[in-house]
N, C-alpha and C positions, 0 to 999 in steps of 0.2 A: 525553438531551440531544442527541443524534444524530439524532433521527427526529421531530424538528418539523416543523410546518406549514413547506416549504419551495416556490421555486418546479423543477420536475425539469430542472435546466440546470445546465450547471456554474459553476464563479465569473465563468471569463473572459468567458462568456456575458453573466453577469449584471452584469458592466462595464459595458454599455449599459442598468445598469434602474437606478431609484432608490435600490434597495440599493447601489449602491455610493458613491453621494453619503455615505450614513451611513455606512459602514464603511470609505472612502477607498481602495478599491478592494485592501483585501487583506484575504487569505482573507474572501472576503465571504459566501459560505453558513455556512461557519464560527462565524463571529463571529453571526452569523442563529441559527443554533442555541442559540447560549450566552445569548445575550443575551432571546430569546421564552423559553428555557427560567426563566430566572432572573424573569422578567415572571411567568410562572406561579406561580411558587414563593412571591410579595409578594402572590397571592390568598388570602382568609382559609380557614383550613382544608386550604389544597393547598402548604404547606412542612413535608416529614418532617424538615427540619433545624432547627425554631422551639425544640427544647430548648439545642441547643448555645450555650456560650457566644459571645463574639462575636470570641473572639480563634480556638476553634476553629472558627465560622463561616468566617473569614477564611481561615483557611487552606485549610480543605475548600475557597472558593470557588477560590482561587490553582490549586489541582490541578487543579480541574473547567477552568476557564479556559482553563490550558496544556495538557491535556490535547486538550480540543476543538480547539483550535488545531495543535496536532499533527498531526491529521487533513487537516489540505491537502496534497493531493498536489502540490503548486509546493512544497512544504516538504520532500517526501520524499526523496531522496538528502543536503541538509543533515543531515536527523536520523538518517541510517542512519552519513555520516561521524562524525558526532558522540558515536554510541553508540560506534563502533568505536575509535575513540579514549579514548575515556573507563574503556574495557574492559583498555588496558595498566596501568591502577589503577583496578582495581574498586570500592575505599573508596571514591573519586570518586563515583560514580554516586548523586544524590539521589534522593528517594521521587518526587520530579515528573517528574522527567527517566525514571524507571522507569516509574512510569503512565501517559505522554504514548505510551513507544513502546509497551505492551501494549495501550492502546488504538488506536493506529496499527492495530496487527497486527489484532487483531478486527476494524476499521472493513473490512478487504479479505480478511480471513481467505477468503472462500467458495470459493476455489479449494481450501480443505484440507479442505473437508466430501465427503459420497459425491456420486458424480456426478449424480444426481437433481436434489438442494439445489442443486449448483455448476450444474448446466445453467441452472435455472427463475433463479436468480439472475441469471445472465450473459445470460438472455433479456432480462429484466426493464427490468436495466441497458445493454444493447445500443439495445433499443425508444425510452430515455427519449433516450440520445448520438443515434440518429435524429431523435427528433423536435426534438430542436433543429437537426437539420442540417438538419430541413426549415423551419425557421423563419429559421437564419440562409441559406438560399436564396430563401427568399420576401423578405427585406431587402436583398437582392443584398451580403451578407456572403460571402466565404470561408468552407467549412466548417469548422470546430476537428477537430481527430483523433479519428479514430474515430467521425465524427456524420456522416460521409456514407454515404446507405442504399444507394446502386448501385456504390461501391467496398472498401467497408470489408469486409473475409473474415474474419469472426469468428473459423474456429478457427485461422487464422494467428497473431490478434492476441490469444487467449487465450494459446498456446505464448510467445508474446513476454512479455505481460505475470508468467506462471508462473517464466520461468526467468530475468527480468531484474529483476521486483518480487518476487514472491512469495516465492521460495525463499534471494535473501539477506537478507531481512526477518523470514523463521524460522528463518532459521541464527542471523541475529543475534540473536534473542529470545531462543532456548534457549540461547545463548553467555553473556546477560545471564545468567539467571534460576541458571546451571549456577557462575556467578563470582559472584554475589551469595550464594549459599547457600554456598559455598568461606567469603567473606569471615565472614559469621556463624558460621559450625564458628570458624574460626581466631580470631574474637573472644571466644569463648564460651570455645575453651582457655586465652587469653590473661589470664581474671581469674577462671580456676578453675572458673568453673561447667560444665557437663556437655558435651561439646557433641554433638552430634547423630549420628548416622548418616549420614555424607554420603553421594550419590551424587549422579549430573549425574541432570538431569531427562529423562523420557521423551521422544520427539519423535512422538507420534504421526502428527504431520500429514505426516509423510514417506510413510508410503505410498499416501495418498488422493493425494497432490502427483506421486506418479509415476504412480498409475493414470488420475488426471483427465488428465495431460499427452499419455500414450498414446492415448488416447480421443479427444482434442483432435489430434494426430494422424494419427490415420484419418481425420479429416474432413478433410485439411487436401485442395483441391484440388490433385492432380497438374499441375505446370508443364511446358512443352513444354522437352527439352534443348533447346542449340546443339549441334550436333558442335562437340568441342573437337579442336583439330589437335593430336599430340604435341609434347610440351614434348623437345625439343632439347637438353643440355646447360643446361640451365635457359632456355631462351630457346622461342617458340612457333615451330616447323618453319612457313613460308610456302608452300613448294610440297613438292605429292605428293614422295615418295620422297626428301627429303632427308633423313629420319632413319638410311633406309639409306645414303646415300652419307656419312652421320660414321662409321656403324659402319665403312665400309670403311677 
């Protein structure tokens, strides 16, 4: 439901296209998704959901829905507060609100794959933020972030994107997944059945996430310093030698 016929632009791009008349201008690729996907599904022979009844129709639809919608990154720090919160009482935490952020997490996961997959992805996706910056240049639009081709320094803005999206997104994931399986052991002792072998969950994507970030890195273009004048008793020294003249 993610990888529908779309046009390669982002939402707020697509503010200016007829898509957003129909979806009233929020998460409008989003709701594109969900909505051609479900189109699909109402053709004969292409719904693997036509056995279910229609109350669990219903509700598998409600998950897929929130879930897709989840995926807007205009949404993303909302649902990262939201988890985090929700995580001081784990019982809290519904099966929707579960599935919305582990598809969150996959939808941008690529920075946790080996650097190969994380490169050709980040090409992929760099190429498409261009070519709309060349389009909203040709409209004499401002460009959107990260969609202008003669400014934007990729591996600047992967390290950015890594250590400000990425990595508390899978902190928070494993935090979920490590407090839900807590909550089920403790539920399970609680009416006597068995409960499990707990432990917290592995985090594999910690090492690709430090080695892709290193990598990214070494690319990063060397900036020229300033000579910085010493700091003074916490204050910036203005002329030569008055550092020595406090010491004295």
């Amino acid at each position: 439901m993610l990888s529908t016929p779309e046009p390669p632009t982002t939402s707020t791009f697509c503010t200016s296209s007829p898509l957003t008349i129909m979806y009233n201008d929020r998460s409008v690729l989003e709701n594109h998704h969900i909505s051609t996907a479900y189109r699909y599904l109402d053709q004969p022979d292409s719904n693997p959901f036509e056995k279910l009844s229609k109350d669990d129709f219903r509700e598998m639809r409600g998950i897929a829905v929130e879930a897709v919608l989840g995926t807007d990154m205009s949404a993303h720090f909302t649902q990262i507060k939201n988890m985090q919160n929700a995580l001081f009482n784990p019982s809290t935490v519904n099966r929707n609100t579960a599935m919305t952020l582990i598809l969150h997490c996959a939808d941008i996961s690529h920075p946790t794959k080996t650097w190969d997959l994380h490169k050709k992805w980040t090409d992929n996706l760099m190429e498409e933020f261009f070519c709309q910056g060349d389009k909203e240049t040709a409209l004499g639009l401002p460009n959107s972030p990260l969609c202008d081709r003669a400014e934007t320094l990729i591996p600047e803005s992967q390290v950015g994107f890594i250590d400000f999206i990425i990595v508390p997104s899978m902190n928070l994931l494993g935090d979920m997944f490590d407090a839900l399986l807590l909550v089920q052991n403790e539920e399970a002792a609680a009416t006597g059945a068995k409960p499990s072998n707990y432990k917290k969950v592995d985090r594999p994507w910690d090492s690709r996430l430090c080695e892709n970030r290193k990598r990214w890195k070494e690319l990063v273009t060397p900036k020229e310093e300033t000579p910085v004048a010493p700091a003074v008793n916490g204050r910036i020294a203005e002329e030569e030698g008055e550092s020595g003249k406090e010491q004295d």
